[in-house]
VEXZA-29326 format. One line per 8 residues: number of its first residue (from 1); their letters; for each residue x negated, y, z negated of N, C-alpha, C, CB. Coordinates in nm, 2 decimals. Atoms other than C-alpha are relative to their C-alpha. Glycine has a CB too. Layout:
# VEXZA-29326
NUM = A = X:Y:Z:X:Y:Z:X:Y:Z:X:Y:Z  ...
***
This chain:
# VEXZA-29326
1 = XXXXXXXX = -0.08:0.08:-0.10:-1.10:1.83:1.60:0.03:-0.14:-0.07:-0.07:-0.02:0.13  -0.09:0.13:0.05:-0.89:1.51:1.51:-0.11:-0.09:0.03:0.16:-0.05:0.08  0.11:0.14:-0.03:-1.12:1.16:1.49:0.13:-0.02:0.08:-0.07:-0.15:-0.14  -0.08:0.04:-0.05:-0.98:0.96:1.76:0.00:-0.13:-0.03:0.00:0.03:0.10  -0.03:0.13:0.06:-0.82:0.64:1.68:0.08:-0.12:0.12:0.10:0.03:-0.13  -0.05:0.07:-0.07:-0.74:0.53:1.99:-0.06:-0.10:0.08:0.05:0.06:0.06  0.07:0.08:-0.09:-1.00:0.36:2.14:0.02:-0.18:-0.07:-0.18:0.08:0.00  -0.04:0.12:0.06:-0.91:-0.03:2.14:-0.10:-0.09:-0.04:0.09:-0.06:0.08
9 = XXXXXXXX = 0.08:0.12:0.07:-1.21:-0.20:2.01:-0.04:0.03:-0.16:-0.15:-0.02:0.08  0.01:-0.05:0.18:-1.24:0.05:1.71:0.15:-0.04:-0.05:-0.04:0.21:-0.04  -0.12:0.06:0.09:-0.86:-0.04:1.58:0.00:-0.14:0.01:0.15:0.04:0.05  0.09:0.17:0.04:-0.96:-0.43:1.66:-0.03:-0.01:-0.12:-0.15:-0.03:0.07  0.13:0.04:0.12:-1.20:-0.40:1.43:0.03:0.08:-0.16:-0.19:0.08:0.08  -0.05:-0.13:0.15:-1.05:-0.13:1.15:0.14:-0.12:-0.06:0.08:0.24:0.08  -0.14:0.09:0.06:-0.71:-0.39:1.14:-0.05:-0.13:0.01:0.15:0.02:0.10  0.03:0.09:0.03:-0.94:-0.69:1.16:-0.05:-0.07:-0.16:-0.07:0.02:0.08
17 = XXXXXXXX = 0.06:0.01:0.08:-1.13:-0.61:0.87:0.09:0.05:-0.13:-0.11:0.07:0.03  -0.05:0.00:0.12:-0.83:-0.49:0.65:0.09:-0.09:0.01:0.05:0.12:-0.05  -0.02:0.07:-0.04:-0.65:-0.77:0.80:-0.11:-0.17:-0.13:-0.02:0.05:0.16  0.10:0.12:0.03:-0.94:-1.04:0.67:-0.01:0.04:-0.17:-0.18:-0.01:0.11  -0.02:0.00:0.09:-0.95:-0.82:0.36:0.14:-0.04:-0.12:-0.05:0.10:0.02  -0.14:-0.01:0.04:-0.58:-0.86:0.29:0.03:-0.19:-0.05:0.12:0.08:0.18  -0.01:0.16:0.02:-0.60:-1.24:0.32:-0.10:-0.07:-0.08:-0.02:-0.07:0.14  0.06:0.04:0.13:-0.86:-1.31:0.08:0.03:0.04:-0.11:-0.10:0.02:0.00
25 = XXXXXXXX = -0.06:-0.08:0.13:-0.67:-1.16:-0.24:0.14:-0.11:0.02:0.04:0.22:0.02  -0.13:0.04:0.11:-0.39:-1.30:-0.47:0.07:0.06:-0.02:0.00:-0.03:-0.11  -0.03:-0.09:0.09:-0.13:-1.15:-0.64:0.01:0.13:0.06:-0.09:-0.01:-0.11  -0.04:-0.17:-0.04:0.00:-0.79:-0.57:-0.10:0.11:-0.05:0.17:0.06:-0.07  0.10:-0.11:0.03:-0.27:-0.58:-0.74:-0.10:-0.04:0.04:-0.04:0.03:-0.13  0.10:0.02:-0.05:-0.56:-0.80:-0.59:-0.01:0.04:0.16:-0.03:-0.11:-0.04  0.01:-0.02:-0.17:-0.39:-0.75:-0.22:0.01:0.13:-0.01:0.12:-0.06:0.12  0.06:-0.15:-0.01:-0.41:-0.35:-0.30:-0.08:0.05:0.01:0.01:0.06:-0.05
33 = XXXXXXXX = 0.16:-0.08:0.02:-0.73:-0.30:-0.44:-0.11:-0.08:0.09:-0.07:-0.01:-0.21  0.08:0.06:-0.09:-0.87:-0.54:-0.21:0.02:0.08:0.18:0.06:-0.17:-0.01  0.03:-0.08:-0.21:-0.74:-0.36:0.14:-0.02:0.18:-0.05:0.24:-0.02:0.16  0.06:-0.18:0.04:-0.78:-0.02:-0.04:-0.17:-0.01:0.07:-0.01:0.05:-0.25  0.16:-0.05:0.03:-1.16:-0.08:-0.09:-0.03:-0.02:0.18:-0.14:-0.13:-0.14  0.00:0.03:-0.15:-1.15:-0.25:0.30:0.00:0.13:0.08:0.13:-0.09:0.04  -0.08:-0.13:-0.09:-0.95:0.09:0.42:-0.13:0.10:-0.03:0.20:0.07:-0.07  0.11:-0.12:-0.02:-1.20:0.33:0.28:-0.13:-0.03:0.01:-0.01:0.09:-0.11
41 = XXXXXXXX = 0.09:0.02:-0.07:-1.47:0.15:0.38:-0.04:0.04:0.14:0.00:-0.09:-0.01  -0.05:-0.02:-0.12:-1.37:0.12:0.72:0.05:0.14:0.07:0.09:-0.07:-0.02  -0.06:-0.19:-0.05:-1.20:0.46:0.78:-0.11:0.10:-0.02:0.13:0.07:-0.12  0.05:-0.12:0.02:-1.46:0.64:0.58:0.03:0.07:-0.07:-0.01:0.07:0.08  -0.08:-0.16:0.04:-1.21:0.87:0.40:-0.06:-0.01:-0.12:0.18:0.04:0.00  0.06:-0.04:0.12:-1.30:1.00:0.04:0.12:-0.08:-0.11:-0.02:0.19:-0.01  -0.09:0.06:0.08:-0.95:0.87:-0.09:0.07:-0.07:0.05:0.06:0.06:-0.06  -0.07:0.06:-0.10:-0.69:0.62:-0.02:0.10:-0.03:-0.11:-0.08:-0.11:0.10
49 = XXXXXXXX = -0.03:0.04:0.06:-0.39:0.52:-0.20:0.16:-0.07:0.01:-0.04:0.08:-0.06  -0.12:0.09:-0.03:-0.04:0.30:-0.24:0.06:0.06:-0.15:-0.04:-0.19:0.01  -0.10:0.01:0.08:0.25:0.40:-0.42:0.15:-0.12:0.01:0.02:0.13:0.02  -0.11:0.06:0.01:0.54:0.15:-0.48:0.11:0.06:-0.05:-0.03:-0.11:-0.05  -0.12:-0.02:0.05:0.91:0.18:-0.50:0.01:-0.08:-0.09:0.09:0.00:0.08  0.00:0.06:0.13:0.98:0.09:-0.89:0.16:-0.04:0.01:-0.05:0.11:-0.15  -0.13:0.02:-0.03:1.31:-0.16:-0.82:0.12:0.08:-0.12:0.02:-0.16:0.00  -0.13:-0.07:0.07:1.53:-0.04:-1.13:-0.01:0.10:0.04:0.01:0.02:-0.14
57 = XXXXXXXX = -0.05:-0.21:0.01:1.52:0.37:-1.09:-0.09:0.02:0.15:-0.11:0.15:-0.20  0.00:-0.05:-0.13:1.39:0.36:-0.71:-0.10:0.16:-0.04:0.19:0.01:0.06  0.08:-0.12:-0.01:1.10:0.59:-0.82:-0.12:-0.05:0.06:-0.02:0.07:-0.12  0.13:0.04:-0.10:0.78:0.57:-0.65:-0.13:0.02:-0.11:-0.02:0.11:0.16  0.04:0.00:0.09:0.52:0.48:-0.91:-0.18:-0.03:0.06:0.11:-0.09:-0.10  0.11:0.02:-0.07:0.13:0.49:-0.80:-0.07:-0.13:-0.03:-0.09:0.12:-0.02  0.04:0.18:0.02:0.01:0.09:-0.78:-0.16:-0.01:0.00:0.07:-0.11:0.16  0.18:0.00:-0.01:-0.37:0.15:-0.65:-0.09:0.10:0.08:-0.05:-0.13:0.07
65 = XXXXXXXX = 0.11:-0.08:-0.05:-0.63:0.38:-0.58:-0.13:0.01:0.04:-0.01:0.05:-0.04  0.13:0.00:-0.01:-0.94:0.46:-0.47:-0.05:0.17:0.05:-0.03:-0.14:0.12  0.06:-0.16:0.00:-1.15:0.80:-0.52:0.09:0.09:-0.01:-0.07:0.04:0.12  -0.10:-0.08:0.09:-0.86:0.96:-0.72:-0.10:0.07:-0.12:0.13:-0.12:-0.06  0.05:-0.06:0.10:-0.99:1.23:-0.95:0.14:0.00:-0.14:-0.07:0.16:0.07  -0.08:0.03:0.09:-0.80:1.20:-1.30:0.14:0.12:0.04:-0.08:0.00:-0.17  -0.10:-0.06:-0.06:-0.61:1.51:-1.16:0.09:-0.04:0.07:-0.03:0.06:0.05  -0.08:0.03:-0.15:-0.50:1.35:-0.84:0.12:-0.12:-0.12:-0.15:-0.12:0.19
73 = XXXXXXXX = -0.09:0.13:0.05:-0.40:1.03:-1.06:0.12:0.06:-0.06:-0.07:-0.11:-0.10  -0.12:-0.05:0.06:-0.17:1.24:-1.28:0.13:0.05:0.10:-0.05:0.12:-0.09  -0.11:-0.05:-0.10:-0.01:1.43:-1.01:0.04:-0.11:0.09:-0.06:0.13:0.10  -0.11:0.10:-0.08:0.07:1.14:-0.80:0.06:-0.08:-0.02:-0.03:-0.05:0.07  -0.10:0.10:0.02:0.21:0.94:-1.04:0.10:0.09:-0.11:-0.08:-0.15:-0.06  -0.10:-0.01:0.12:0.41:1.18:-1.27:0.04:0.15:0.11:-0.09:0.02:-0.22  -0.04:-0.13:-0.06:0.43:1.52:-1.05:0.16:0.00:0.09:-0.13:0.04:0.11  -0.05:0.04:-0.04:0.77:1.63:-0.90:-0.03:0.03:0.16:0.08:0.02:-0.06
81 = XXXXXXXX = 0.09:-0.08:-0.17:0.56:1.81:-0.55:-0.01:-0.18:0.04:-0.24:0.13:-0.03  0.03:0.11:-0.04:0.43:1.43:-0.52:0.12:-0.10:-0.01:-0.10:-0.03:-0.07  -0.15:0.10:-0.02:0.77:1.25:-0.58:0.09:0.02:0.13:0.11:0.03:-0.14  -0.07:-0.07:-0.12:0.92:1.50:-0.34:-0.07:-0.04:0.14:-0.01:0.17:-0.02  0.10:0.01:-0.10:0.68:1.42:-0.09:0.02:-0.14:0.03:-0.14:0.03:-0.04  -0.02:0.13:0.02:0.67:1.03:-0.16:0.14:-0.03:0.06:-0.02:-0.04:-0.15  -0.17:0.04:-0.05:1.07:1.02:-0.09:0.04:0.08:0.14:0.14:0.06:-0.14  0.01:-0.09:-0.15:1.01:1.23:0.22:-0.04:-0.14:0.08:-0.14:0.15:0.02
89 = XXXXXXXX = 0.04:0.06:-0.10:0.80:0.95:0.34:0.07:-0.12:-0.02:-0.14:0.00:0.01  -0.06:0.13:0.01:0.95:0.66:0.20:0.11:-0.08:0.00:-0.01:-0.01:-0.05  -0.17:-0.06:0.00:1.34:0.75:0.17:-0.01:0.01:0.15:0.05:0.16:-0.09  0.01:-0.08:-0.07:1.31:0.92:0.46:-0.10:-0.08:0.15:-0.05:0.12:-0.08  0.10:0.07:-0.07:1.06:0.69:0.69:-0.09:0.12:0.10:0.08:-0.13:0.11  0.10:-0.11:-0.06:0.84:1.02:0.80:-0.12:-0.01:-0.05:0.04:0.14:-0.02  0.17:-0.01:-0.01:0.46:1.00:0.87:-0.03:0.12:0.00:-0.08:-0.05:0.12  0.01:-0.11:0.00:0.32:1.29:0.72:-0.18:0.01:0.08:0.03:0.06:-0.17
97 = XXXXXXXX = 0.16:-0.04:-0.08:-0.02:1.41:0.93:-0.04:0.17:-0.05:0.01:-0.02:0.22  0.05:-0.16:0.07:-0.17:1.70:0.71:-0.19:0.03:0.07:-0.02:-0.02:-0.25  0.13:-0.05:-0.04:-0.46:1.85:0.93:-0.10:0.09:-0.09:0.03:0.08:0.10  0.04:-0.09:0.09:-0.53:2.12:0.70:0.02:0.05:-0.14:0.02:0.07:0.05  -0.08:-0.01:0.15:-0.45:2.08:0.32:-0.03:0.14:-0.06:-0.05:-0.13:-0.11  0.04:-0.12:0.05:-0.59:2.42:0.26:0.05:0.11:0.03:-0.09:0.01:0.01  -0.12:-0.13:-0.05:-0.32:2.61:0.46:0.11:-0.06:0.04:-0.05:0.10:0.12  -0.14:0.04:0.00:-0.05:2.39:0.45:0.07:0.04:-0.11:0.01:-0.13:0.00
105 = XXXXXXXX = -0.11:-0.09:0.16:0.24:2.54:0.18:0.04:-0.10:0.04:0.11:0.16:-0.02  -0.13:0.07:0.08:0.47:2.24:0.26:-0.02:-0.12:-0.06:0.11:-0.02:0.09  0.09:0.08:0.08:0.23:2.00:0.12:-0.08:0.07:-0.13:-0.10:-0.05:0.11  0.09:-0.06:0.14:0.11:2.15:-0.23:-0.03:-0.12:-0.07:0.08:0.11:-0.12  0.05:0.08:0.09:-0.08:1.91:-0.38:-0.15:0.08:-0.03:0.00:-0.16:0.05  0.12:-0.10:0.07:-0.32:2.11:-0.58:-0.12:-0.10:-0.07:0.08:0.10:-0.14  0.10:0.08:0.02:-0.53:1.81:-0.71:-0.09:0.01:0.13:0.06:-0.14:-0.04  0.08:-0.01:-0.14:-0.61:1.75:-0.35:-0.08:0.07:0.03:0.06:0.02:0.09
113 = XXXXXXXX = 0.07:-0.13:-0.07:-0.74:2.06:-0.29:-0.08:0.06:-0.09:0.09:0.12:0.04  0.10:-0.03:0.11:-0.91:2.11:-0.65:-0.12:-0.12:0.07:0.08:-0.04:-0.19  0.13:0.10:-0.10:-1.12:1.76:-0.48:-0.03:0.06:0.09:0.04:-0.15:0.07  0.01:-0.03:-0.18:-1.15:1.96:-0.18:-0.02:-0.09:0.09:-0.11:0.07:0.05  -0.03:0.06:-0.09:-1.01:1.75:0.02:0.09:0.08:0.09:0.03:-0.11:-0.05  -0.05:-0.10:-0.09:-0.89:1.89:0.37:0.10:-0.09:0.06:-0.10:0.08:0.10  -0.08:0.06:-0.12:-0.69:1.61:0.56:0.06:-0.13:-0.08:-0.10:-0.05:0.15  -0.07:0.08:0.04:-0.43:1.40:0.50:0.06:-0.10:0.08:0.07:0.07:-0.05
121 = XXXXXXXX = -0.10:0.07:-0.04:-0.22:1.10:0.62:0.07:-0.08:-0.09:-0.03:-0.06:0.10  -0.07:0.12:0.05:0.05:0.91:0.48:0.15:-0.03:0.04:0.00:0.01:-0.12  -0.16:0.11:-0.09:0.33:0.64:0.61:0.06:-0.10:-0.12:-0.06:-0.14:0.16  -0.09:0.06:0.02:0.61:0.45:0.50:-0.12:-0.12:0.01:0.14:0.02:0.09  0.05:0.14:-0.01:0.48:0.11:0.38:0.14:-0.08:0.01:-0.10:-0.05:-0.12  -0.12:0.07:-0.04:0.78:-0.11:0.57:-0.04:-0.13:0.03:0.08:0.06:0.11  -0.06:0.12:-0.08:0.87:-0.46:0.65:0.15:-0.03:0.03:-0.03:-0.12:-0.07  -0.16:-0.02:-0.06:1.24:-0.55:0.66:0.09:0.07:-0.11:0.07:-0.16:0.04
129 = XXXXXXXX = -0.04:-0.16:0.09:1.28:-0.26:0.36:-0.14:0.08:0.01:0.04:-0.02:-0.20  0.10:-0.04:0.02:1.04:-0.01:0.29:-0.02:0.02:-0.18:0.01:0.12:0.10  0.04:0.04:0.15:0.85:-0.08:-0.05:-0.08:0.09:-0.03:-0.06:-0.12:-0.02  0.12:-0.04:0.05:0.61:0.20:-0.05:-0.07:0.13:0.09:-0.10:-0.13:-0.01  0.07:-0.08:-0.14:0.39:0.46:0.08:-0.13:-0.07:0.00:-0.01:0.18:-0.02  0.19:0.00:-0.02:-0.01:0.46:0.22:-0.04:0.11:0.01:-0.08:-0.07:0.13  0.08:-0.14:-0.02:-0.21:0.74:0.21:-0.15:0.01:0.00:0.04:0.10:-0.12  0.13:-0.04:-0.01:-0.53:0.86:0.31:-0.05:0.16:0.01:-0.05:-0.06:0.11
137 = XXXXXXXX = 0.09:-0.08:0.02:-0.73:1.12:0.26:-0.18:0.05:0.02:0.04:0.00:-0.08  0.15:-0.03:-0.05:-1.08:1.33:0.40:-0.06:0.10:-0.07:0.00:0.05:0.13  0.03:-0.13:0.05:-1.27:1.63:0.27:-0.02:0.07:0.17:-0.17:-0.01:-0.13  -0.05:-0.03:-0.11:-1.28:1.69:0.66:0.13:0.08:0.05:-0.01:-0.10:0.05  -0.12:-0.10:-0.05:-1.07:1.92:0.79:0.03:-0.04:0.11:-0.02:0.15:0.02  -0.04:0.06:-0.14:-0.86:1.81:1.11:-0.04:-0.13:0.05:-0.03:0.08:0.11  0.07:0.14:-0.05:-0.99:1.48:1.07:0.08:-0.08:0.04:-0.07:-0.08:-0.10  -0.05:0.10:-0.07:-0.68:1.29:1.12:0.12:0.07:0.10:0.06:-0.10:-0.10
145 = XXXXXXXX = -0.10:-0.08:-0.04:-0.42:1.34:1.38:0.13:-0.13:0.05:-0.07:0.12:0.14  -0.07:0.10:-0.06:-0.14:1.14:1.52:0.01:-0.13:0.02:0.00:0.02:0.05  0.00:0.11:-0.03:-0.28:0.85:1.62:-0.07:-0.07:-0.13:-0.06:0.00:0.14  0.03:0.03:0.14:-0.44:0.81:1.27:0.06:-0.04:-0.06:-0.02:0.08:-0.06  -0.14:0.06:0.07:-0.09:0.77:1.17:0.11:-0.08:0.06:0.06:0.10:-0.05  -0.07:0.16:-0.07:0.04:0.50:1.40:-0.08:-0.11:-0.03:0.00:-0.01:0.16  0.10:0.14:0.04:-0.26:0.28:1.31:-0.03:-0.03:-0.21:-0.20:0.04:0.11  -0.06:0.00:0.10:-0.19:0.38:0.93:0.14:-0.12:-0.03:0.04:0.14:0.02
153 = XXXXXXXX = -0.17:0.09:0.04:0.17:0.26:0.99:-0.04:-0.18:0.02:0.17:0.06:0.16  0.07:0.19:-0.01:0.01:-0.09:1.16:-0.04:-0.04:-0.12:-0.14:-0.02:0.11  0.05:0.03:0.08:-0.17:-0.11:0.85:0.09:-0.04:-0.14:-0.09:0.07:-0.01  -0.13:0.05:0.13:0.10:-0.05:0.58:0.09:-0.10:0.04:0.11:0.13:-0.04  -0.04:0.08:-0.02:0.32:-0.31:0.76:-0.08:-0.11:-0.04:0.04:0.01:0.11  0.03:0.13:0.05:0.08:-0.58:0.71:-0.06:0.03:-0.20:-0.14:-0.08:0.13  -0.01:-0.02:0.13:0.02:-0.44:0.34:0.12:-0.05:-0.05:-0.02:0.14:-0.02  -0.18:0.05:0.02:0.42:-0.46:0.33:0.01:-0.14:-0.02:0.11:0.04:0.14
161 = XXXXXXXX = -0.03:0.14:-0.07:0.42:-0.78:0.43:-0.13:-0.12:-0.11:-0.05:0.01:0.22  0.11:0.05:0.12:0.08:-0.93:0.21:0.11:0.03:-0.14:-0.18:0.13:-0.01  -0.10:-0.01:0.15:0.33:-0.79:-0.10:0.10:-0.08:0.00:0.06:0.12:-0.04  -0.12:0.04:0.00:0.63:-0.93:-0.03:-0.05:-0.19:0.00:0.11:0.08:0.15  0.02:0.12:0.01:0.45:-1.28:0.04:-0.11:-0.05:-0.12:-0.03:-0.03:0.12  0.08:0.00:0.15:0.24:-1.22:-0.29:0.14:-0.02:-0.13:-0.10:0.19:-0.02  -0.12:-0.01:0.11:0.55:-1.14:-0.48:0.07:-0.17:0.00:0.14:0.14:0.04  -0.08:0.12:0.02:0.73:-1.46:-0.35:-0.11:-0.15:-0.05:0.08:-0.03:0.17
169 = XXXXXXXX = 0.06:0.11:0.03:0.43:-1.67:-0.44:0.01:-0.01:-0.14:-0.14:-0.01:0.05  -0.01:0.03:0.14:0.43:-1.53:-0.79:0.11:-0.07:-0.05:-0.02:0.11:-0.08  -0.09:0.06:0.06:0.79:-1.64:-0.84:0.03:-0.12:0.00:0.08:0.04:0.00  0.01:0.16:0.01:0.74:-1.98:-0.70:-0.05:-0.08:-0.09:-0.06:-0.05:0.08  0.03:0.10:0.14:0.49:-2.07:-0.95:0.03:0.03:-0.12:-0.13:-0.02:-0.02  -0.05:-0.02:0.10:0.66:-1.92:-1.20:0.07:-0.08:-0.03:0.04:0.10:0.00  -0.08:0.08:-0.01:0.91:-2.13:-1.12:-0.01:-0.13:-0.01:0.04:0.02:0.08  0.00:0.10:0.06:0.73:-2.44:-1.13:-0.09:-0.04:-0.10:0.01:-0.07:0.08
177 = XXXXXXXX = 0.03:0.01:0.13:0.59:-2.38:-1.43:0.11:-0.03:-0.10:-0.04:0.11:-0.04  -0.16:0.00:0.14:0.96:-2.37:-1.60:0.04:-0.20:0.06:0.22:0.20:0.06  -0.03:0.14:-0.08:1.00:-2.76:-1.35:-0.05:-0.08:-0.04:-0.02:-0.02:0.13  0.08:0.08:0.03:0.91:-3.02:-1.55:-0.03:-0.13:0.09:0.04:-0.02:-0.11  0.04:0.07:-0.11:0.67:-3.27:-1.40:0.13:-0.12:-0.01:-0.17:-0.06:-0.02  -0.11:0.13:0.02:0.85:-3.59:-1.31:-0.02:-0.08:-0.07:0.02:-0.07:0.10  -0.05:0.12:0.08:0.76:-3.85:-1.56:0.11:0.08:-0.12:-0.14:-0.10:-0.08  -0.10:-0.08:0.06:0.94:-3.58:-1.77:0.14:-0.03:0.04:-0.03:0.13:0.01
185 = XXXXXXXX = -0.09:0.02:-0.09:1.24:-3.61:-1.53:0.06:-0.13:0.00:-0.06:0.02:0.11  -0.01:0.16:0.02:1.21:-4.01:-1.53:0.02:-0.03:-0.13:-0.11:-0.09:0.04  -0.04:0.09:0.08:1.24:-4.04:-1.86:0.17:0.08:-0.07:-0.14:-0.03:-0.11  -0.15:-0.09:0.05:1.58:-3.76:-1.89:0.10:-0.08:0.10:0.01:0.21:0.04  -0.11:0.05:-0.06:1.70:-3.95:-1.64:0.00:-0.14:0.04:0.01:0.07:0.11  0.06:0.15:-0.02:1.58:-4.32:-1.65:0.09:-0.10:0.12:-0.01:-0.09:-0.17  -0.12:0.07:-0.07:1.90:-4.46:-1.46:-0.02:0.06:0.14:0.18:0.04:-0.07  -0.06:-0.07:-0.16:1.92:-4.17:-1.14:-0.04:-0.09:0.08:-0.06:0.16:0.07
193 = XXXXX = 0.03:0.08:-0.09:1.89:-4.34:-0.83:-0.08:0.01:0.11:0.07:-0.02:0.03  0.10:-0.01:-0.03:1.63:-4.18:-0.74:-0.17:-0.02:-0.04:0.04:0.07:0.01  0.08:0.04:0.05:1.38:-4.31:-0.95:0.01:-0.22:0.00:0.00:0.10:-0.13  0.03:0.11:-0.01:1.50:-4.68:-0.88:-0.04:-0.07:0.14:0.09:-0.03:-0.05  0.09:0.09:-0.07:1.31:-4.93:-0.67:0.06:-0.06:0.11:-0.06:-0.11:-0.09
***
């Protein structure tokens, strides 16, 4: 039978804690592997993972994991079963909810199931595009169901949203790294009228 995810003090506390994890991290690989380790803490599951859409060729390229066997990692970042799948959810904004990975055909991911792992979820990571997927994973069978994957989607939104304000930080200071300070400034421009008195 499905865990249930509806009760409102356990999602409190499951979007608090990848919430608090999400805000202590830097940088786009530290706000993954930081709410990853948060998510499978929290959740419990055996795996958990983020794929990003790669802007030139709009492929979906696996960013961070957690409890990936070298299998899983190959197939989900080079396979076309896992690309096909990825652009289902991501192209496509469909939450997949896999009860039973061991008698599902339209989900073949054969790593998965070499881990024996039985249950699946994964959503669209959106803000005002969608940049990605989330995925989790159980060795549980019927562990997640529906509501697993609405509080999923809550989660990849503020994932979404941690990247996009990670990304704009890196190019700020990128940016004023290339801005030279101002006595630099004062002395290219010793006259402007903004440096006089």
């Amino acid at each position: 039978m499905a865990e249930s995810f509806k009760k409102p003090d356990k999602i409190l506390k499951i979007i608090s804690e990848v919430n608090e994890a999400i805000s202590l991290s830097n940088g786009n690989h530290s706000v993954l592997t930081t709410a990853l380790d948060a998510l499978a803490e929290v959740l419990k599951v055996n795996c958990c993972w983020v794929q990003v859409i790669r802007p030139e060729d709009q492929r979906l390229v696996l960013a961070a994991q957690r409890g990936f066997t070298g299998a899983m990692r190959w197939e989900m970042g080079t396979s076309p079963t896992a690309q096909d799948l990825g652009n289902l959810i991501a192209l496509y904004g469909h939450k997949i909810v896999v009860p039973n990975l061991s008698r599902q055909d339209a989900v073949d991911l054969k790593s998965f199931r070499m881990a024996r792992l039985r249950s699946l979820v994964a959503v669209p990571m959106t803000t005002y595009r969608t940049s990605g997927v989330l995925g989790i994973a159980s060795a549980r069978e019927k562990r997640f169901g529906q509501d697993a994957a609405e509080l999923l989607t809550v989660i990849a939104g503020m994932l979404g949203t941690a990247l996009e304000k990670a990304e704009l930080y890196e190019r700020v200071t990128r940016h004023e790294k290339k801005v030279p300070p101002p006595d630099t400034v004062r002395q290219i421009f010793p006259g402007h009228r903004a440096f006089r008195k």
